[in-house]
C-alpha positions in Angstrom: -28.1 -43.6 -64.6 -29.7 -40.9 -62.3 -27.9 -40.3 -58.9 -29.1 -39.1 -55.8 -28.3 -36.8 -52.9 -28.8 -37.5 -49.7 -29.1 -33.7 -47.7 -28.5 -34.3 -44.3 -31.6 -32.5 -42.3 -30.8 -31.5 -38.7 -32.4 -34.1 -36.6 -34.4 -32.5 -33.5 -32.5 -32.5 -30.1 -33.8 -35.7 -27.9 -33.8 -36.3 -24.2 -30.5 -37.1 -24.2 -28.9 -34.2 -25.7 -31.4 -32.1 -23.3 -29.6 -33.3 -20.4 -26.6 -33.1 -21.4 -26.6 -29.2 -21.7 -26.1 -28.3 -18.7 -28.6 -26.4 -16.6 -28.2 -23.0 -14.8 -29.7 -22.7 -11.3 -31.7 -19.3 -10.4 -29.2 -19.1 -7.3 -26.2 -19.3 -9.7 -27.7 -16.7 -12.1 -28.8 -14.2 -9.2 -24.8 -14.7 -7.6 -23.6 -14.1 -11.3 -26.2 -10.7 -12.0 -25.0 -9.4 -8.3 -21.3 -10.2 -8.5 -21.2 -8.5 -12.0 -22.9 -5.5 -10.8 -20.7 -5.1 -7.9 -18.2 -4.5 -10.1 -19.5 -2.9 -12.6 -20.8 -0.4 -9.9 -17.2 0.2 -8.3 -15.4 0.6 -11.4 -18.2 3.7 -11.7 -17.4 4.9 -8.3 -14.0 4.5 -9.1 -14.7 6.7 -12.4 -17.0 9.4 -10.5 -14.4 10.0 -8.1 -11.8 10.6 -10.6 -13.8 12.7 -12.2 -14.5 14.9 -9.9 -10.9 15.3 -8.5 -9.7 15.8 -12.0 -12.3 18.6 -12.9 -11.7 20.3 -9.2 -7.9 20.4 -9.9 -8.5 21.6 -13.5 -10.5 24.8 -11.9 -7.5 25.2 -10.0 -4.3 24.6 -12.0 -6.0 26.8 -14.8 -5.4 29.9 -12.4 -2.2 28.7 -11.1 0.9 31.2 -11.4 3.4 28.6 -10.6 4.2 24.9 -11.8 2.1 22.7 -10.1 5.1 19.8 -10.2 7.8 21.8 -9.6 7.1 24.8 -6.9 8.2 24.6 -3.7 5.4 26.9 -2.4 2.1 26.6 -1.0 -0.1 29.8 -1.0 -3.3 29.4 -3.1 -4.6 32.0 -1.5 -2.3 34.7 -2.3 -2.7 37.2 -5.5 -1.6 35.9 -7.5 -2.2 32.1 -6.5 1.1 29.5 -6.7 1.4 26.4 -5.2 2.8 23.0 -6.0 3.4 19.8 -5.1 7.3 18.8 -5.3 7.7 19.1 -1.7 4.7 17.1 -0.7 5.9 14.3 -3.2 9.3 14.2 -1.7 7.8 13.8 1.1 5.1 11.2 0.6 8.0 9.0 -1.7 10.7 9.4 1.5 8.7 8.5 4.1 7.1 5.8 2.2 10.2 4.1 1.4 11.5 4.3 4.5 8.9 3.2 6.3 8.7 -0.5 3.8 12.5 -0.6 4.1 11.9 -1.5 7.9 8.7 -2.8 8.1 8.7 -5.3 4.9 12.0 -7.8 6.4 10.2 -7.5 10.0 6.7 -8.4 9.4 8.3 -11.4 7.2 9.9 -12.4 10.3 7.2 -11.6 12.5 4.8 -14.0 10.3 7.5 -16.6 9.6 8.3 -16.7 13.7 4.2 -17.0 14.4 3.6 -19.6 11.7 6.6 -22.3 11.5 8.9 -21.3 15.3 6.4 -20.4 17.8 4.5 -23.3 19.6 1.2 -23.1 19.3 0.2 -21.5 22.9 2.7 -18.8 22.0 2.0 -18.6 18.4 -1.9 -18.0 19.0 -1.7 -15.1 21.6 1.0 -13.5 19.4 -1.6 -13.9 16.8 -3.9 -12.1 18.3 -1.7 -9.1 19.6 -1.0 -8.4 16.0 -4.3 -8.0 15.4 -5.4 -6.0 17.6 -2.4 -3.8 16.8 -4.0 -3.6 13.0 -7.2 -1.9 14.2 -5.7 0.8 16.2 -6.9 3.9 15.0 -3.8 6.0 13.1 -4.8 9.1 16.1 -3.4 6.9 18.6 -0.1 6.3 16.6 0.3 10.1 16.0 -0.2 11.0 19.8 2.2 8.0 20.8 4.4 9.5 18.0 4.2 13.0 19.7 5.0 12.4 22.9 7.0 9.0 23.6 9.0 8.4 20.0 10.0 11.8 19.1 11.5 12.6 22.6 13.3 9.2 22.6 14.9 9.1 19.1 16.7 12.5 19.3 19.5 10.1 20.7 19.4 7.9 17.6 19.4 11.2 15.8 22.5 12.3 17.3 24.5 9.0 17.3 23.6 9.2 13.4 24.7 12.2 12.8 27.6 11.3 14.8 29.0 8.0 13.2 26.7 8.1 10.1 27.0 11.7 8.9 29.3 11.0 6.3 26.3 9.6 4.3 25.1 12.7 3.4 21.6 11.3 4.0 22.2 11.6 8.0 24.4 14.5 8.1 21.6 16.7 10.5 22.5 20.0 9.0 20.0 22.1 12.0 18.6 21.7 15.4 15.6 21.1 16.4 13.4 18.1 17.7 13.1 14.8 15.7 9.6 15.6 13.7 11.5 14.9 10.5 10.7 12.4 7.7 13.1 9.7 9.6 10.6 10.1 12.6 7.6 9.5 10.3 8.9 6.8 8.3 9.7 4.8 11.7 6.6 6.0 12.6 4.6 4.5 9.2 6.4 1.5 9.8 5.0 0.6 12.7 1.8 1.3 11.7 2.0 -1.2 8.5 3.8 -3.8 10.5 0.9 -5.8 11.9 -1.2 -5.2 8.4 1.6 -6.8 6.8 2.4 -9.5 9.0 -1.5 -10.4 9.0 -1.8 -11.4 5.6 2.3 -12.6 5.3 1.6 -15.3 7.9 -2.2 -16.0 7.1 -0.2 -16.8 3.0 2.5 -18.9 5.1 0.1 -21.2 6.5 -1.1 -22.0 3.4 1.4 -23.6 2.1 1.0 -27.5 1.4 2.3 -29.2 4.3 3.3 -32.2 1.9 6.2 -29.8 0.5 7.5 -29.0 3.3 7.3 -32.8 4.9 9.0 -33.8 1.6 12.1 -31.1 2.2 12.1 -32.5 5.7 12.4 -36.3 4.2 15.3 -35.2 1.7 17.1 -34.0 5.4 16.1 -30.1 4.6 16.7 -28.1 7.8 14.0 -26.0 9.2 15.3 -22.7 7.0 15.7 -24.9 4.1 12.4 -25.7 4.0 11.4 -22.7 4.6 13.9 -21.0 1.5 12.7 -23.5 -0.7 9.3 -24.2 0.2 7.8 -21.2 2.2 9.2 -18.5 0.6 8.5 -19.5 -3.4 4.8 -19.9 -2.5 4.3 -17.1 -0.3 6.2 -14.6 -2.7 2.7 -13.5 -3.9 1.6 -12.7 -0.7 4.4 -11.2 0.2 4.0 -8.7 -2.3 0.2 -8.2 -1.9 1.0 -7.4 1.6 3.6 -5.0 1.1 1.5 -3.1 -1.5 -1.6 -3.0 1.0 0.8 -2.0 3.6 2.8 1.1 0.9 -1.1 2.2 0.3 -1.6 2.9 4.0 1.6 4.6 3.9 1.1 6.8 1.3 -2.4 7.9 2.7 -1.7 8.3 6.1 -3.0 11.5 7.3 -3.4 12.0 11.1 -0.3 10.6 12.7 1.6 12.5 10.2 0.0 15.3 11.2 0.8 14.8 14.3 4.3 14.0 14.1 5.9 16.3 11.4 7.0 19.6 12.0 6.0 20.8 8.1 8.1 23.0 6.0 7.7 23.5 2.1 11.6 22.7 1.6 13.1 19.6 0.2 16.2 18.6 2.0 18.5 15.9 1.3 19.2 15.2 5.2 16.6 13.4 6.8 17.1 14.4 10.5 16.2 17.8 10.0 13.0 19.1 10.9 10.5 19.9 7.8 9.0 18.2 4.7 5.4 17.6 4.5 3.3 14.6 2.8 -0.1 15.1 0.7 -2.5 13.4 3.3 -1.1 16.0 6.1 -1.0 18.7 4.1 -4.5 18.6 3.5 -5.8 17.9 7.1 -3.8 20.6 8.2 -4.9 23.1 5.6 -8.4 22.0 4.6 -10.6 23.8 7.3 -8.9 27.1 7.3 -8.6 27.4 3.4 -11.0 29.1 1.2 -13.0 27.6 -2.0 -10.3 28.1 -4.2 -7.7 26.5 -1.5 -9.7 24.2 -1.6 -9.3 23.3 -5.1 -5.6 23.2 -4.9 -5.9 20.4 -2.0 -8.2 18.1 -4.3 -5.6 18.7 -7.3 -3.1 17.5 -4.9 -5.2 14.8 -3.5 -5.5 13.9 -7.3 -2.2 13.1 -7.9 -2.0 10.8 -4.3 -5.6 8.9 -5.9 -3.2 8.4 -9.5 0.4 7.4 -7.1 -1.8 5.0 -5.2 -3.4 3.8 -8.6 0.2 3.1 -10.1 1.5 1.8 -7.1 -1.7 -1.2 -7.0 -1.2 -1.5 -10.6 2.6 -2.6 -10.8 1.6 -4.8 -7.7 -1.1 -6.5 -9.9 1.7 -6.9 -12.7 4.2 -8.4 -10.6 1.5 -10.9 -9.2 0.8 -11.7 -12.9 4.0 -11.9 -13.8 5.3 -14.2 -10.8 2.0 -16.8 -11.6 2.9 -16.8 -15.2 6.8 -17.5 -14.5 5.4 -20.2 -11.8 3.3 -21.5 -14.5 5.7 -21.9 -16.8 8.3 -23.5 -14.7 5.6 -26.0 -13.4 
């Protein structure tokens, strides 16, 4: 008895398979194509400039008599040629962390005052001060620096040195005014405050109002709510802000300048005078140096690009790690 087989033959899409797949628009497709070459071109800007910072440092560390990470000296211009960077990294790092270690807990206040305390005819103009405050140009800080805070915190200097000596840290070993690395990290702090604060409170009013009413229902006080509803869902933000904040920080050139008396010495005692940060050292020595100094700035400038890389890329981790632990707890 013969058998057959029956071969299944692939039967011709119809109308109704036709509209299911679903259709691109030319809008979404040009969004798409310009979107991906945004990218796509700064990742290639990104790539150019590190390319050319890393060659320029290369033509310059190749002829450089000292350690580049390890010299306390800067003289490219001498015979033979040694400079380094450990006293402009000191610096940077100090100031840095000083300057997030007052302005991080204040802008968080600042933001959490503006979007959950303040009524709404105080909170607006307050608003708006902050603002304003974020597009000051950095000059105006330094000359501020210079001639009103520097004057007035050689009395905090003293009382510090005073009743706080014993700390090592503010033991003011010399005289001299206060252009120190305290100075500029109080000074850096104010600068990052209202860029902080912006995005802090712009993340706290996002947060579902239906949490918080629901804390409220339960009989949450105001800081309750605000420690178990605010906070969780604005830790993100809080960290973006505080890494877009450290970035300025680190790259803040002119009230630096400005401010810091510069010395190529790393000291343990912040109140005396010296120090120096990679953004000042190269406004201060970029027009008088020659092609070679020149060089050993961008090789220096280099290493502030890969700080400020490292520093945006553990931000990015931690964002990624917070969402995933959210995620998981959800």
């Amino acid at each position: 008895m013969a058998t057959t087989t029956q071969t299944d033959t692939p039967t011709p899409p119809g109308p109704a398979a036709a509209a299911a797949k679903p259709r691109t628009r030319p809008g979404d497709r040009i969004f798409l194509g310009l979107s991906r070459g945004s990218g796509i071109t700064l990742l290639l800007i990104m790539a150019a400039i590190a390319g050319f910072l890393s060659y320029r440092a290369f033509l310059a560390i190749s002829k450089n008599q000292g350690n580049f990470l390890t010299t306390f000296e800067w003289n490219p211009a001498g015979d033979p040629p040694v400079f380094g960077i450990a006293v402009l990294a000191f610096g940077t790092i100090v100031s840095s962390i000083i300057a997030m270690v007052i302005a991080v807990p204040v802008a968080v206040g600042i933001a959490l005052f503006i979007s959950h305390y303040a009524p709404r005819k105080l909170a607006a103009p307050l608003a708006y001060i902050v603002d304003l405050l974020a597009a000051v140009p950095s000059i105006i800080y330094g000359l501020w620096g210079a001639i009103f805070l520097v004057p007035y915190l050689d009395g905090l200097n003293q009382w510090l040195d005073e009743y706080m000596g014993w700390t090592y840290i503010f033991d003011k070993a010399g005289d001299g005014p206060a252009r120190n690395l305290f100075t500029v990290g109080i000074l850096l702090a104010i600068m990052i405050l209202p860029i902080i604060t912006n995005v802090t409170r712009e993340v706290f009013l996002q947060v579902p109002k239906m949490h918080e009413e629901a804390a409220l229902a339960l009989g949450a006080t105001r800081w309750e709510v605000i420690r178990m509803s605010v906070l969780p869902f604005g830790r993100s933000g809080i960290i973006s802000a505080s890494m877009l904040g450290l970035g300025r920080a680190l790259g803040e050139t002119m009230a630096v300048a400005v401010v810091l008396s510069p010395s190529f010495l790393i000291s343990g005692h912040l109140l005396d005078p010296g120090g120096g940060t990679f953004a000042q050292n190269i406004a201060s020595k970029f027009n008088e140096a020659n092609e070679f100094g020149r060089d050993a700035l961008i090789a220096s400038g280099l290493v502030l690009f890969v700080i400020t890389l490292l520093v945006n890329g553990a931000a990015r981790w931690i964002i990624a790690r917070r969402k995933e632990y959210s995620g998981a707890n959800a």
